[in-house]
C-alpha beads as a LAMMPS data file, in Angstrom:
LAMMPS data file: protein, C-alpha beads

112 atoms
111 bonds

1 atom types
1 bond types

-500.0 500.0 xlo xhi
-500.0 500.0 ylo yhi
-500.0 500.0 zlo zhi

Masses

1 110.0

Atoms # bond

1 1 1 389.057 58.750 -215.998
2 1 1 391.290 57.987 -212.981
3 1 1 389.680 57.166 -209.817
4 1 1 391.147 59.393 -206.630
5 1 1 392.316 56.533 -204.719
6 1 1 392.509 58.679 -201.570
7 1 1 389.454 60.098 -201.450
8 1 1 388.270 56.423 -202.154
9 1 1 390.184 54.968 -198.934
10 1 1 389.090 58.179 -197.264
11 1 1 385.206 57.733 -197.689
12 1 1 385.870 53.917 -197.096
13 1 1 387.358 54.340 -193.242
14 1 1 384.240 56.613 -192.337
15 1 1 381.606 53.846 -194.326
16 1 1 379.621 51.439 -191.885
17 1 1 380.566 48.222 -192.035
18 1 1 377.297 47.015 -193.267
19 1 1 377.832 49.401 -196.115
20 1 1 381.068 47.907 -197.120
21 1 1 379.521 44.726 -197.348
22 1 1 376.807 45.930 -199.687
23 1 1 379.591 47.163 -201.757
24 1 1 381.485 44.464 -201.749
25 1 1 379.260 42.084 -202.033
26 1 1 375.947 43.448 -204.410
27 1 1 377.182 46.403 -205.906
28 1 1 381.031 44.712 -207.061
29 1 1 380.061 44.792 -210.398
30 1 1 379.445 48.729 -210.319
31 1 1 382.845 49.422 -208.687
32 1 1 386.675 49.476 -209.463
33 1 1 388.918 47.084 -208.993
34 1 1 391.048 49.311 -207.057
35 1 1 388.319 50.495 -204.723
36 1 1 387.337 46.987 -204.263
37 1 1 390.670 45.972 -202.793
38 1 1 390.745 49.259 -200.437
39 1 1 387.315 47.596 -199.487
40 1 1 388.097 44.464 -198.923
41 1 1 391.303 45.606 -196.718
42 1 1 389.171 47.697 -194.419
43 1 1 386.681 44.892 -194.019
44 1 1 389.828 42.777 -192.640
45 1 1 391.081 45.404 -190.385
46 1 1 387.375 45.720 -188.744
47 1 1 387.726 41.755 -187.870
48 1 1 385.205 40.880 -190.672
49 1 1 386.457 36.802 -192.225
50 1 1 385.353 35.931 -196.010
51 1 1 383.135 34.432 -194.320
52 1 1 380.599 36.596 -193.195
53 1 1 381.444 38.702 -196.260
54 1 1 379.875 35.553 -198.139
55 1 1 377.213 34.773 -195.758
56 1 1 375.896 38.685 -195.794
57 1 1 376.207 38.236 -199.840
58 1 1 373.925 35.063 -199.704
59 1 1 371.293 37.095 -197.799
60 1 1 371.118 40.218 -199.580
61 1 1 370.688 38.289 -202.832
62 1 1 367.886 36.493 -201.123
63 1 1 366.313 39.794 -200.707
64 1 1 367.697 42.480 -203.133
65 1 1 365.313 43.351 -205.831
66 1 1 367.407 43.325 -209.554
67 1 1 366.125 44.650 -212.852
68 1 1 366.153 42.715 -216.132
69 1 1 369.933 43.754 -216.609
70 1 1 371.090 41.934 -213.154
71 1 1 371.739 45.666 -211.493
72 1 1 370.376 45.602 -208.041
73 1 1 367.669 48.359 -207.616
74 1 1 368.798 51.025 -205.035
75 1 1 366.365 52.248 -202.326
76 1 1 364.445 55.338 -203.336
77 1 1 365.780 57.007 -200.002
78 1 1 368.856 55.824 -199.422
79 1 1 371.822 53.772 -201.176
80 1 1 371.079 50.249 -200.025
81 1 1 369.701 47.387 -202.198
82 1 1 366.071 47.597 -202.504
83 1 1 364.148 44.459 -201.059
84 1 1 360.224 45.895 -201.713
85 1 1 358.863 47.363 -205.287
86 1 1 355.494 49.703 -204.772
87 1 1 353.465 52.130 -207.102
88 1 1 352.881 55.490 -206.306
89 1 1 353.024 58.787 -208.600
90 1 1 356.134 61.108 -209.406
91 1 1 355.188 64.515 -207.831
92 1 1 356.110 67.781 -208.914
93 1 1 357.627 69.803 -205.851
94 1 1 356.492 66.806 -203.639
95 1 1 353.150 68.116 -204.095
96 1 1 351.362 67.390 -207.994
97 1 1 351.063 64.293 -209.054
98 1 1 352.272 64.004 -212.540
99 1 1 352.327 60.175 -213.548
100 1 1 352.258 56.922 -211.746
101 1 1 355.806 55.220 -211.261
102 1 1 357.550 52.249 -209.243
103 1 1 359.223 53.040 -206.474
104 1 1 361.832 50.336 -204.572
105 1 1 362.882 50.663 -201.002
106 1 1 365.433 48.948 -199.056
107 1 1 364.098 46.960 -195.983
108 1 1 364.468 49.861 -193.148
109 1 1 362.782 52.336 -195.344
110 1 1 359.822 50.214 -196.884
111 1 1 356.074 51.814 -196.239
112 1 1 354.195 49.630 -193.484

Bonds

1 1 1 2
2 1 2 3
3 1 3 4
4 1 4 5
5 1 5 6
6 1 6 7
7 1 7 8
8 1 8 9
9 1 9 10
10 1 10 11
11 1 11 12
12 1 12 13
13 1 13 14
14 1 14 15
15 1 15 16
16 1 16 17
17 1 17 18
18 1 18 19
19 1 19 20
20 1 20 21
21 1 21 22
22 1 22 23
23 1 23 24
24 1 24 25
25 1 25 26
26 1 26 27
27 1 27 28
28 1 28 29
29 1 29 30
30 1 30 31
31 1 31 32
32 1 32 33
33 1 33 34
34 1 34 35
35 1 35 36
36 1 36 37
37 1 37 38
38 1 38 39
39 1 39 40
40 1 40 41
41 1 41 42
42 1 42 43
43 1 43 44
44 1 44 45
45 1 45 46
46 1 46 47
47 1 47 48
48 1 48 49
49 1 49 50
50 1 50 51
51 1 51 52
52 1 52 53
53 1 53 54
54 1 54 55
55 1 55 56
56 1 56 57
57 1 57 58
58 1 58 59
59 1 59 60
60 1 60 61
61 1 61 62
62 1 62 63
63 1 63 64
64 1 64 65
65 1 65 66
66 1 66 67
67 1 67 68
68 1 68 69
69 1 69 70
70 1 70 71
71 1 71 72
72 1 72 73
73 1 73 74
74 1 74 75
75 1 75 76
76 1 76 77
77 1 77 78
78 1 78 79
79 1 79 80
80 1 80 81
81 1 81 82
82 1 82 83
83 1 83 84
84 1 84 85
85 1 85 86
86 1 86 87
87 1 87 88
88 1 88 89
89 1 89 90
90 1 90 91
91 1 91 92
92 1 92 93
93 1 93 94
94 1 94 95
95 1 95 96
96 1 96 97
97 1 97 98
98 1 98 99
99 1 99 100
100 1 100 101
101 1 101 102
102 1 102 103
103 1 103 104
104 1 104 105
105 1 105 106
106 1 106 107
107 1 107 108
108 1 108 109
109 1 109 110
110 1 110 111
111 1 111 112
């Protein structure tokens, strides 16, 4: 399947920057080339040098949370790498409990 390169450099110009990084940094193994190098442009034109792009990779793989594979676990809210790992049960409707599960959550979004 062909990637739509314009919708690609369309959701790339309204991405944060801290976003891009993620992507260009943790999650490269996940994405195409071609979206990579749309990436990687957009970074440059937002005044961002290799590097920062390899200083924010050195932190987040301080931090990120991968499984046994090497794939960074996602946040259970959101789309950034997770940092934390807790238990808690899958609910039905949000409401009944039906079996106890992990959970990972990025940094803004872990429980206190």
């Amino acid at each position: 399947m062909r990637i739509n390169l314009e919708r690609v450099r369309d959701n790339v110009r309204q991405a944060a920057t801290e976003d891009l990084l993620d992507r260009a940094t943790i999650y490269r193994e996940e994405m195409e080339e071609e979206a990579l190098d749309i990436i990687e442009r957009e970074l440059q034109q937002r005044g961002v040098s290799w590097d920062a792009i390899a200083e924010h990779e050195r932190k987040r793989r301080e931090e990120t949370l991968f499984d046994s594979q090497g794939i960074p676990l996602k946040c259970h809210r959101c789309h950034r790498p997770a940092a934390v790992e807790t238990r808690g049960w899958h609910r039905l409707w949000g409401v009944l409990p039906l079996f106890p599960r992990r959970f990972a959550w990025c940094a803004e979004h872990k429980p206190r």
